[in-house]
N, C-alpha and C positions, 0 to 999 in steps of 0.2 A: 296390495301394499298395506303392511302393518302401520297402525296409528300411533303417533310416538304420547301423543296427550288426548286426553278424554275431556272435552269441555261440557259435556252433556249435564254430570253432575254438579255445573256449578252454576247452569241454565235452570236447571229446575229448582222447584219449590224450598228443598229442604237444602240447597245449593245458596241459594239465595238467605234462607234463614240461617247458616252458617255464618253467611258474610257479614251478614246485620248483626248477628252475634258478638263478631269480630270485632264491628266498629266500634257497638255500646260497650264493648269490656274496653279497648283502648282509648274511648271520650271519658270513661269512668276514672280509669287509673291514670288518665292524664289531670283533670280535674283534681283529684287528690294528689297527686305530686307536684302541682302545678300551684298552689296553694298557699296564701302566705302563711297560715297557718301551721301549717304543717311542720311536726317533728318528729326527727328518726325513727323514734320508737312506736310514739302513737299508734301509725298508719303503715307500718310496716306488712301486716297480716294480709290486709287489705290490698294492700298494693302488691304483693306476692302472688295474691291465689288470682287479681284479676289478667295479670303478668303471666303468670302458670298457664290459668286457663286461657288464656288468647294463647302462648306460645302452642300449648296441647292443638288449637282447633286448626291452627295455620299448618302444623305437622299431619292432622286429617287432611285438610283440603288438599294439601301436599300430598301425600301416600294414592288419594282420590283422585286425582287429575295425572297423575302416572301411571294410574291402571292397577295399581295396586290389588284393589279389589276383584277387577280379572283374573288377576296372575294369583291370588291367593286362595281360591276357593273354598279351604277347609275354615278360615275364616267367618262366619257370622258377622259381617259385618252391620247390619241392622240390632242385631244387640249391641254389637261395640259402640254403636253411635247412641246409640239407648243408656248407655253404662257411662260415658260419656258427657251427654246430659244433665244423667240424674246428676253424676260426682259433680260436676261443673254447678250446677243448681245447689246443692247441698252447701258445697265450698264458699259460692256468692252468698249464701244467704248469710252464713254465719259468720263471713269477713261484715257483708253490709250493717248486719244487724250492731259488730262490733264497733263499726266506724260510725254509724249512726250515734251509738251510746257514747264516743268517746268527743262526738264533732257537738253539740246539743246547740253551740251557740254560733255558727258557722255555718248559714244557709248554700254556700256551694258544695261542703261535703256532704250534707244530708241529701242534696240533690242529686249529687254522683253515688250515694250509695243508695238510694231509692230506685235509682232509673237502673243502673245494674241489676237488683233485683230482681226486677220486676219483666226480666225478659225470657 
């Protein structure tokens, strides 16, 4: 009997850093939208790339847990998740780094874009 879902990769190690991924980019961007502080323009960047990148890892987890990565083999998927990463790392750093400079007197954004950061 074929298996319709793969829960394997969402058991293991890098399954699990995924999810935790997940949560800190949506405690992040909720935190800065959530804010009285907060306007349109300011935080927009910010809140795009943390928005991006949760929609990106949920469309992995998704592709991953349908087998995706069975059924595509010419795929590299160990780079993709690599390239992935890096882009999602690059992207947080220089939304946080933005919001950090634009929040200076606003200890709940400095904290949401610290803790994104740093994951």
């Amino acid at each position: 009997m074929m298996e319709f879902l793969f829960l394997d990769y969402l058991l293991s190690k890098q399954g699990i850093l995924k999810i935790a991924q997940l949560v800190i980019l949506l405690v992040a961007f909720a935190c800065v939208r959530s804010t009285w502080y907060n306007s349109f323009y300011a935080y927009g960047f910010y809140e795009g790339v943390t928005l991006g990148y949760s929609v990106t890892i949920v469309l992995y987890l998704f592709l991953t847990v349908f087998g995706l990565q069975k059924r595509a083999s010419f795929v590299n998927w160990l780079i993709a998740e690599f390239v992935l990463d890096t882009l999602g790392f690059i992207f947080i750093s220089t939304g946080s780094i933005i919001a950090a400079l634009k929040s200076f007197e606003v200890p709940v954004l400095v904290a949401a874009s610290v803790r994104a950061s740093s994951q």
